[in-house]
N, C-alpha and C positions, 0 to 999 in steps of 0.2 A: 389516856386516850379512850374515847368511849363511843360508840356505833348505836344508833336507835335507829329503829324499821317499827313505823304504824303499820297499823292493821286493822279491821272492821267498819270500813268506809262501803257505802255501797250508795242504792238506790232506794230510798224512800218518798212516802206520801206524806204528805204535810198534815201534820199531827201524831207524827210516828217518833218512831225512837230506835239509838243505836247507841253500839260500845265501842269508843276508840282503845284500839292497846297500843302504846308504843313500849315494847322490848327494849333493852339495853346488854348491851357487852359489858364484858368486865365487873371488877368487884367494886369497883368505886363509884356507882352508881347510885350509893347509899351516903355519898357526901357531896350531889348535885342537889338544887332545885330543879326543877321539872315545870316549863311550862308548854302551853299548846296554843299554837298561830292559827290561821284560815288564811289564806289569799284567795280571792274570788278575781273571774278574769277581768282585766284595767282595774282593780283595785292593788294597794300597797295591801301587806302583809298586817294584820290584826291581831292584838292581844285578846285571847278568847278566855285562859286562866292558868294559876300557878299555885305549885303547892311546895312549900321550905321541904329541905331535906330530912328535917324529921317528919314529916308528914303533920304537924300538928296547925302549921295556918297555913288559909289558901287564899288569894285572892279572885274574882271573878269580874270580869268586864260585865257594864251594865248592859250591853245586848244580851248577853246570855245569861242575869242573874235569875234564878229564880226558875231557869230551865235546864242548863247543865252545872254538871257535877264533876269535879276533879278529885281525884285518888289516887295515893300509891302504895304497893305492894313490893317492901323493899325485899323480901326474901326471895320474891320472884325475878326484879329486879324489872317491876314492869310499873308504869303509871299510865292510869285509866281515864278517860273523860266518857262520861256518861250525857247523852241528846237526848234530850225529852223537849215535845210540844216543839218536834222542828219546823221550823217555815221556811219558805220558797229562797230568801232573800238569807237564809242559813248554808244556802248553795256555795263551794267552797273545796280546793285544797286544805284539808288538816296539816300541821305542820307539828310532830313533838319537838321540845329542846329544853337542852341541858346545860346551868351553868349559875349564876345569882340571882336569886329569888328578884322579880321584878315584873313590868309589864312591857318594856322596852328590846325589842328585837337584838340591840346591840347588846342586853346584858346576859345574852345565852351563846357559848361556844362551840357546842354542837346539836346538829339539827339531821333529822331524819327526811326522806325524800317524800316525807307527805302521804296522803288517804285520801281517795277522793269519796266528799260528800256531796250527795245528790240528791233535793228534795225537792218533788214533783207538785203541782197545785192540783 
């Protein structure tokens, strides 16, 4: 059973940057992949990127390659997504979740309540 709370979601200008953290409970945190959703309002739920439990491949959605970054820190028991060169249309609930390395909503188990990101023109 494992509990993940983001954090670092705010208000930005478009071309700025920010640190999502999503926390985890518990000690088996270190045998999840870790990936990170957006839902933006009337949009479904999006693959934003994912990193394997050893932290060693990650995959990245092509909206965000080349501008975020996914990490994890299994001693902390935290995994990070780094926003760089956000834009307006980057507007969005952040979403962490934990469960088999994938891009697919259904292959994560558990999900935190989200960060809200907000990027201004």
């Amino acid at each position: 059973q494992v509990q993940l709370v983001e954090s670092g979601g705010g208000l930005v200008q478009a071309g700025g940057s920010l640190r999502l953290s999503c926390a985890a409970s518990g000690r088996t945190f270190s045998r999840y992949a870790m990936g990170w959703f957006r839902q933006a309002p009337g949009k479904e739920r999006e693959f934003v990127a994912a990193i394997t439990w050893r932290g060693r491949s990650v995959t990245i959605a092509e909206s965000a390659k080349g501008r975020f970054t996914i990490s994890r820190d299994d001693a902390k028991n935290t995994v990070y997504l780094y926003l760089n060169s956000l834009k307006p249309e980057d507007t969005a609930i952040y979403y962490c979740a934990g469960g088999q390395f994938g891009s697919s909503p259904a292959e994560y188990a558990y999900w935190g309540q989200g960060t809200q990101v907000t990027v201004s023109s």
